[in-house]
C-alpha positions as CSV (number, residue, x, y, z in Angstrom):
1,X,-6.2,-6.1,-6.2
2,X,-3.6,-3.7,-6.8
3,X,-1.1,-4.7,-4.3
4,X,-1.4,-8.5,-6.0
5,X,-0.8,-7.0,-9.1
6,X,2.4,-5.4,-7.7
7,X,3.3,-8.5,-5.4
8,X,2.8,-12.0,-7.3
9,X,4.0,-13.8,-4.1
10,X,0.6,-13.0,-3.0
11,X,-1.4,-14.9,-5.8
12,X,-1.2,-18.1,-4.5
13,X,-3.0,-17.7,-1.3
14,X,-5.6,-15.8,-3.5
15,X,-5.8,-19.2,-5.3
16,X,-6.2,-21.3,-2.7
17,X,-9.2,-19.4,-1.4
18,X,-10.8,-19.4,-5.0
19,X,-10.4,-23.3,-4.5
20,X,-11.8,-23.5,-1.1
21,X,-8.9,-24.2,0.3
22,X,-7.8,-22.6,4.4
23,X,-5.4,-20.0,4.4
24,X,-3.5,-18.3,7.4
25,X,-4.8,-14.9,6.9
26,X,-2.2,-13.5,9.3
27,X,0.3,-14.7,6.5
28,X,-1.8,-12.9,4.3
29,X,-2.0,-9.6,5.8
30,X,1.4,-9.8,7.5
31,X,2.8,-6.2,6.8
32,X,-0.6,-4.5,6.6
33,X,-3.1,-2.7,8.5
34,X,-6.1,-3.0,6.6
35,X,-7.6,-4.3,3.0
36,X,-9.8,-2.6,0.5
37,X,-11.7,-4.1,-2.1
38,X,-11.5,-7.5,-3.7
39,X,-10.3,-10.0,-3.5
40,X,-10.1,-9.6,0.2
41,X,-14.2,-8.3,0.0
42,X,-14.9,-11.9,-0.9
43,X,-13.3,-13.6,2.2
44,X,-15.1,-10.6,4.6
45,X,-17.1,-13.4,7.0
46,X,-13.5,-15.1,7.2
47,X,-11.4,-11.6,7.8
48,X,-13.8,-10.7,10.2
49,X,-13.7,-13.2,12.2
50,X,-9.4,-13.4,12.3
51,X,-9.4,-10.1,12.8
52,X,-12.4,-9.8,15.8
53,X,-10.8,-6.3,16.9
54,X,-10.9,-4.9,13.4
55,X,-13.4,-2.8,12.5
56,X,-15.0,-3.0,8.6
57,X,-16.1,-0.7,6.2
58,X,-18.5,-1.4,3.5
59,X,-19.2,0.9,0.8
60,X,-22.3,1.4,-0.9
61,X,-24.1,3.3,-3.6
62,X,-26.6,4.2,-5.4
63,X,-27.9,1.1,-7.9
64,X,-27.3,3.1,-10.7
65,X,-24.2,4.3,-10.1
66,X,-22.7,1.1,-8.2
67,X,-24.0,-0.9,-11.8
68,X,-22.7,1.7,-14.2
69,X,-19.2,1.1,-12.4
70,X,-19.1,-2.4,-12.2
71,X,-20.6,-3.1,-15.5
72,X,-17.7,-0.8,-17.0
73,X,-14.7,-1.9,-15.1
74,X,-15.2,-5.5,-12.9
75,X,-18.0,-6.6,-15.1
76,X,-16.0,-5.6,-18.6
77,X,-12.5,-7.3,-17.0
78,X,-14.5,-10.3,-16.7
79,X,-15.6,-11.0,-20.1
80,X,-12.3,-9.7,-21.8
81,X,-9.5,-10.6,-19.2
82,X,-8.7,-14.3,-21.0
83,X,-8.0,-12.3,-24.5
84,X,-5.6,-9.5,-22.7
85,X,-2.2,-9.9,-22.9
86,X,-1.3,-10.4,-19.4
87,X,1.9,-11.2,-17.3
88,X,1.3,-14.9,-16.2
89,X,1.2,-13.7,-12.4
90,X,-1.7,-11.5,-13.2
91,X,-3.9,-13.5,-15.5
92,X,-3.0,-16.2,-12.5
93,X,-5.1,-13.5,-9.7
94,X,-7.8,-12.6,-12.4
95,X,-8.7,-16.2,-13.0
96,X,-8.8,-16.8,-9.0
97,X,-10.7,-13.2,-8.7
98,X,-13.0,-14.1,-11.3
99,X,-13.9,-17.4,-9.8
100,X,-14.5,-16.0,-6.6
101,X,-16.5,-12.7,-8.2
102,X,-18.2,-13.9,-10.8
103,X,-19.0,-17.7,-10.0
104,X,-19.4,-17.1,-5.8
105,X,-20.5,-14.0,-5.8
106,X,-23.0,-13.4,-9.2
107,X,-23.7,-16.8,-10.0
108,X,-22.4,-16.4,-13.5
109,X,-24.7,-13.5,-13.8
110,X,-22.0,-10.6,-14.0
111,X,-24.0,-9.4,-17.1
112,X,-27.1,-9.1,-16.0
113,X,-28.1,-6.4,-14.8
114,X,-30.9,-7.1,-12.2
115,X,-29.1,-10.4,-11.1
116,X,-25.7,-8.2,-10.1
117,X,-28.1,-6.1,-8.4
118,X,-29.5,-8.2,-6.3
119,X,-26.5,-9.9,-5.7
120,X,-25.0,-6.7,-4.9
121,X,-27.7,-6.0,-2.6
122,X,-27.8,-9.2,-1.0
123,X,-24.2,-9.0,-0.1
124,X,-25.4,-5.7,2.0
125,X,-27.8,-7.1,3.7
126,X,-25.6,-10.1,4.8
127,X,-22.9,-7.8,6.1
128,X,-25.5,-5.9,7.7
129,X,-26.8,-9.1,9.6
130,X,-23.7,-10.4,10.7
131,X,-21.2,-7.8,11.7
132,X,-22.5,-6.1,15.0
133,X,-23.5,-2.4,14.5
134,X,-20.5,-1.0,17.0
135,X,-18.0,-3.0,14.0
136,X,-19.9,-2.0,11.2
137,X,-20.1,1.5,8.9
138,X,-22.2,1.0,5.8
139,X,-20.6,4.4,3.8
140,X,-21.0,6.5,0.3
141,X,-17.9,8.0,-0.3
142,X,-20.0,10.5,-0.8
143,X,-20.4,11.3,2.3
144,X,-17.2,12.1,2.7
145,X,-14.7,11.8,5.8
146,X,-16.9,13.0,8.4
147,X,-18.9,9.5,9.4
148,X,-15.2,7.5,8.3
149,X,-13.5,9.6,10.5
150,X,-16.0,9.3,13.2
151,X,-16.5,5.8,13.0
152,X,-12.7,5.2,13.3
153,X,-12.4,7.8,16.3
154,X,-10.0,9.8,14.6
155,X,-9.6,13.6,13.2
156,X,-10.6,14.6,9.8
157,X,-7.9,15.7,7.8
158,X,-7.7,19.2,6.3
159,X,-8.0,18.0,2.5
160,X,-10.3,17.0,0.5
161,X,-12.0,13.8,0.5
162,X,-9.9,10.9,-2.5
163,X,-11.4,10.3,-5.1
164,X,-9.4,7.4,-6.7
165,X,-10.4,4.0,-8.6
166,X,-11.7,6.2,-11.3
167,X,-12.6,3.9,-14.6
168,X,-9.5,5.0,-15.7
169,X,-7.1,4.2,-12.8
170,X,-9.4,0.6,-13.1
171,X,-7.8,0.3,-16.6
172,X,-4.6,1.9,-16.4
173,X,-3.0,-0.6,-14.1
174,X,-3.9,-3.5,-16.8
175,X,-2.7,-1.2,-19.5
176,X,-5.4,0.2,-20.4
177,X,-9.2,-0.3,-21.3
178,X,-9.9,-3.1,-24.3
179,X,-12.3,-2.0,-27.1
């Protein structure tokens, strides 16, 4: 999400997906070697299978502290975005984000605690059943980098594991959090 906040050429292949539209996700990744996060989470069937070779990640956590997140940050955006004072670039990527995350992924039913949850959960479970196990790490950061490390056959680093995407990283790239 960051880099399409910092790139607005890239919003309109965002939007097409949020419209069911194909895209050419070489042209979408052209210049990268990987994807985090949304939007690109949404479209992970359709990444995994233009990328067969690549290898995906997906993070997990504790319900708790997965809702507590999300409910503070993803969740919060969600219901406050449309009064924000935005760039039109970026209001452009949260509407598309928020059609894909909220409508296609919770149903409308961001809010609800349970209902994320076992959206959330879901989600897990389908990743689970349809990336093969060699392809697939399911990971807690808080493991920290020894299973990554191991799972993408190479060395862990000498520093300590990130720790980034902090509620107020979330924020401060939208200028900060909304009361």
């Amino acid at each position: 999400m960051h880099e399409n906040v910092e790139h607005p050429e890239l919003v309109p292949h965002w939007q097409a997906v949020a419209a069911g539209k194909p895209v050419d996700w070489r042209k979408v990744f052209a210049g990268y070697r990987s994807q985090v996060d949304w939007p690109g989470a949404h479209v992970w069937r359709e990444l995994s299978a233009a990328f067969p070779q690549a290898k995906v990640v997906h993070t997990v956590r504790p319900e708790d502290i997965w809702w507590s997140s999300f409910s503070r940050t993803i969740g919060k955006l969600g219901a406050t975005y449309r009064q924000m004072p935005l760039p039109p670039h970026i209001k452009d990527m949260l509407d598309a984000a928020y059609e894909m995350i909220e409508k296609q992924t919770f149903n409308s039913k961001m809010a609800d605690r349970e209902k994320a949850l076992e959206a959330y959960n879901l989600r897990t479970r389908q990743v689970r059943d349809a990336i093969p196990p060699e392809r697939l790490l399911v990971f807690d950061v808080a493991e920290g980098w020894e299973p990554l490390c191991r799972f993408l056959n190479v060395p862990v680093p000498g520093t300590p594991f990130p720790h980034r995407n902090l509620r107020a990283d979330f924020w401060e790239v939208l200028g900060g959090e909304p009361n």
